[in-house]
N, C-alpha and C positions, 0 to 999 in steps of 0.2 A: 320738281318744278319750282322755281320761283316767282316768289309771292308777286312782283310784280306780272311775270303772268298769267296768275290766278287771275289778278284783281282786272287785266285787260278782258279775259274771258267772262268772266263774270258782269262787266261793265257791258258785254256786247250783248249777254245774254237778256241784262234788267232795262228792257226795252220791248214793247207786246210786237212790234212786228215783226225783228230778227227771234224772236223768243221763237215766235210763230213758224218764220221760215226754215229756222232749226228743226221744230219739231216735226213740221214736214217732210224735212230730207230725213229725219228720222225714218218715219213711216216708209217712208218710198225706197230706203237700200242703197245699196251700194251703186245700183244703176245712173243715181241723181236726177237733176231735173234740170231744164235749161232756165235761166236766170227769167226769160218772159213767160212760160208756164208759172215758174214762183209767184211772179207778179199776179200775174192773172188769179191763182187760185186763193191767193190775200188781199187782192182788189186793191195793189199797190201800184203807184207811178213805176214804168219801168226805170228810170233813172233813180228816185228814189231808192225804189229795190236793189239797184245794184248797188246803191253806198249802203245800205246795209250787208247784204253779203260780204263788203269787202271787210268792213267791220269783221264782221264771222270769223272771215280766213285771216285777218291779221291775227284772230286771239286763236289760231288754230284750232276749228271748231269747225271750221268748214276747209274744205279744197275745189280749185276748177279748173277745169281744161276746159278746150276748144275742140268744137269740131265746125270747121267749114267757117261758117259767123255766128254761132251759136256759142255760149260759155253756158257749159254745163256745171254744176255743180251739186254735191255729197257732201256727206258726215264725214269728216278728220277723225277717226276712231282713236288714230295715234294721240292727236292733244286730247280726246273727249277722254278719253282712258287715264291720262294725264291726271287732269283737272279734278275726275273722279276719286284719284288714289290721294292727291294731295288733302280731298277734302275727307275721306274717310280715313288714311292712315292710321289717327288712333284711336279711333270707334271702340270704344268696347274695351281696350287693353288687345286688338285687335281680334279679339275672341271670331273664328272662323266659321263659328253657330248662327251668328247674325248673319251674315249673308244668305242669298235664297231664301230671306223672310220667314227663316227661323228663328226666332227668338232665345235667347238665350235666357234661362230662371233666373241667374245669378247677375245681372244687368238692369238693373230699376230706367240707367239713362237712358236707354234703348227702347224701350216701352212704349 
C-alpha cells in the first residue's frame, strides 16, 4: 500500500463521525446499512453523512451500492486489510506469537 494511501485512510478515519460510521458497518457485516439508517443511528444530517461516507470509500475503507434509491453501504475488507498489514508489517520482527493477543516474552515493544 502506498503511504499516500495510508495517510487518505487514516485522514478519513481521524474524524468522530466517519470513525463512528466505520465502526458501525463494522458491527453490522457484510450485509451494510443504507446511508439514512447511518445517519439516523449517529444523529447525522443525511447529506452530511453522505460526504462522509464518501470520504470512507475514497480511502477504501468503505464500499456502496444501490438498491432501488437507497445506497447501501459496508466494510471494504480488501483496503481495511490493506491499511492494517501496512501498519503492522514489521511489528515484532514480524514475530507470529503477537497476533491473537499472544504476547510474545522476547518483545518488550509489544507489551
Amino acid at each position: 500500500m502506498q503511504s499516500e494511501n495510508v495517510i487518505e485512510a487514516l485522514l478519513a478515519l481521524a474524524q468522530e463521525t466517519r470513525l463512528a460510521a466505520y465502526r458501525l458497518l463494522v458491527q453490522t457485516g457484510p450485509r451494510g446499512l443504507p446511508a439514512g439508517e447511518i445517519a439516523s443511528a449517529l444523529n447525522v444530517n443525511p447529506s452530511t453523512m453522505s460526504r462522509h461516507l464518501a470520504q470512507l470509500e475514497r480511502a477504501n475503507l468503505v464500499y456502496s451500492w444501490r438498491v432501488q434509491r437507497q445506497v447501501f453501504y459496508a466494510i471494504d475488507w480488501k483496503g481495511t486489510g490493506q491499511l492494517l498489514a501496512f501498519l503492522t508489517e514489521d511489528c515484532c520482527q514480524a514475530d507470529p506469537r503477537i497476533w491473537g493477543n499472544k504476547k510474545s516474552e522476547d518483545c518488550s515493544e509489544c507489551d
